[in-house]
N, C-alpha and C positions, 0 to 999 in steps of 0.2 A: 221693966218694960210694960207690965199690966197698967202697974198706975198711969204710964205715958199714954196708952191707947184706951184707956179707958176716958179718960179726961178730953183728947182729941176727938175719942167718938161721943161724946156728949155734946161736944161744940160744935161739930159736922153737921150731926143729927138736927140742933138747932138752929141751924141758919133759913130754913125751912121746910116747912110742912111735905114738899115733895120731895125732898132728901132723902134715898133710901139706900142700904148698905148689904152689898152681894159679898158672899164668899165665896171665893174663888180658890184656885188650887194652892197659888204660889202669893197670891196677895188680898185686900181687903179693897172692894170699890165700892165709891161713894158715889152716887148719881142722883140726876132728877131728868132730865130729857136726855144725858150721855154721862159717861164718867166724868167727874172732874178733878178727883184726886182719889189716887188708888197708896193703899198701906201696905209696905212691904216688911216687916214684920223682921230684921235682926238683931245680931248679941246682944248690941250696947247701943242701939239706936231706933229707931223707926225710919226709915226709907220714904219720902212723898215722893209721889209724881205728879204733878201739875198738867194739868190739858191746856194748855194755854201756852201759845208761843214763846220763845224765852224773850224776842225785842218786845212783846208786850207789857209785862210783870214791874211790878213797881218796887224795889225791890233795897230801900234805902240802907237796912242792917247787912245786907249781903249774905244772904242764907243760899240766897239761888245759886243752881249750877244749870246750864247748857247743857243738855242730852241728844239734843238736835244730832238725830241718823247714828245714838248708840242704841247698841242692843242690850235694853231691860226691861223687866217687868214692871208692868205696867203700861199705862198710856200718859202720852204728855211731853213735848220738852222738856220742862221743868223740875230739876231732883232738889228738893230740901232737906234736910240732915235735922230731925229732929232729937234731942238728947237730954234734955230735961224741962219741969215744968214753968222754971223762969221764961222760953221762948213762946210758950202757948200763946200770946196775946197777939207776938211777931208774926209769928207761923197761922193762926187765923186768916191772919188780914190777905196772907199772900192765897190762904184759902179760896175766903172770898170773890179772890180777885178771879179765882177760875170757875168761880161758882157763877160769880157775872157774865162772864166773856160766855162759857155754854147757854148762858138762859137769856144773852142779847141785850141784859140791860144794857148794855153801849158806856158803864163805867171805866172798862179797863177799855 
């Protein structure tokens, strides 16, 4: 799981300059005006939550889940199930997309 989150926060980190990374009790958040994907850190995976509505998300390999009104940790509709370093490329893009939708670029 180190190598996963290591990797993931490299690419977070670099999507931009105002991208900064809080540790919190129960997870890891990613923000620049608001969170936009918070790490929740289990056994065999890494947990995302996406801030971004789930009808919004572009979502073609199907990684997205619908969180809409569950209780988890984190912030976001959005749960991604990350598990090895073949989907990092996947899993960026749906990044991304929440990384747009909080800073307005009007992409997603």
């Amino acid at each position: 799981m180190v190598e996963l989150y290591e990797a993931l926060k490299k690419r977070i980190l670099n999507i931009d300059s105002s991208v900064h990374e809080e540790y919190k009790k129960l997870y890891i958040a990613y923000k620049s005006s608001t969170n936009f994907v918070d790490i929740v850190p289990q056994k065999s995976r890494l947990r995302l939550s996406l801030n971004i509505p789930f009808a919004s998300i572009i979502d073609p390999k199907g990684y997205c889940k619908d969180i809409t009104d569950l209780g988890r940790w984190g912030n976001g509709d959005v749960e991604v199930g990350f598990e090895n370093l073949n989907q990092l490329d996947d899993v960026m893009e749906l990044i991304e997309q929440a990384f747009d939708k909080q800073n307005g670029s009007g992409i997603v």
